[in-house]
N, C-alpha and C positions, 0 to 999 in steps of 0.2 A: 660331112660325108658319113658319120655314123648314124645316121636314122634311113639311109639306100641299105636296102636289102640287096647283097648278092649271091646271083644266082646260084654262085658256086659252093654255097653256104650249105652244108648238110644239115646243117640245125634246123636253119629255118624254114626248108623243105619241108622239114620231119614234123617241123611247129605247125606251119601249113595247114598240114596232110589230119591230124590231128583235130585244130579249129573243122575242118571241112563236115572231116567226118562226125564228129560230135554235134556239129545243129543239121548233119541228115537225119541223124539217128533220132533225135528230139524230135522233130518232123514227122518221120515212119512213125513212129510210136503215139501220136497223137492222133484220133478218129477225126478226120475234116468234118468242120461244126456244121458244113450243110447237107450232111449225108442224107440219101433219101431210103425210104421203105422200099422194097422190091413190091411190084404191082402183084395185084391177084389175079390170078384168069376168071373171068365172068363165063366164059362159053368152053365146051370140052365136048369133043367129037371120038367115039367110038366106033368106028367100023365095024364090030361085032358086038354091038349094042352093050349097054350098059342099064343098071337098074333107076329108074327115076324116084328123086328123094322123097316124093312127096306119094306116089299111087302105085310106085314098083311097077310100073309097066316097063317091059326092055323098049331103050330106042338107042338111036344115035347119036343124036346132038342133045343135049344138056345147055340149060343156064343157071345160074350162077342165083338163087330167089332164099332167103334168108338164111346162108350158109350152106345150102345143100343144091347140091345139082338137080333141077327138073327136069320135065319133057315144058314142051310147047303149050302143052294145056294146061297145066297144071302153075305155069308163070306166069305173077300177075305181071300185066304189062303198063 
């Protein structure tokens, strides 16, 4: 009967509580290996127009054509 833990044991509560906490912490503290990139927006919509990357015309809608936001004409498609 000495390898039952009982319950009424403060020790091993304490031991427990200890083990538990110690591989959460290992856990939290390590980046999940499948972490992903947060997405880029390809498309961005201005209601009071914005300057287009490529011809500075003001428009509205934008995409996303080698780093800089365009108009419509100016994106190859």
């Amino acid at each position: 009967m000495d390898d039952v833990d009982d319950p009424g044991d403060p020790g091993d509560t304490a031991d427990d509580a200890a083990d538990s906490a110690g591989a959460e912490g290992d856990d939290a503290a390590d980046p999940p290996a499948d972490a992903v990139d947060p997405a880029d927006p390809t498309y961005d919509y201005s209601p009071d127009g914005a300057s287009c990357g490529a011809c500075g015309e003001r428009v509205t809608r934008r995409w996303r054509d080698d780093g800089d936001y365009v108009c419509v004409d100016c994106k190859e498609w």
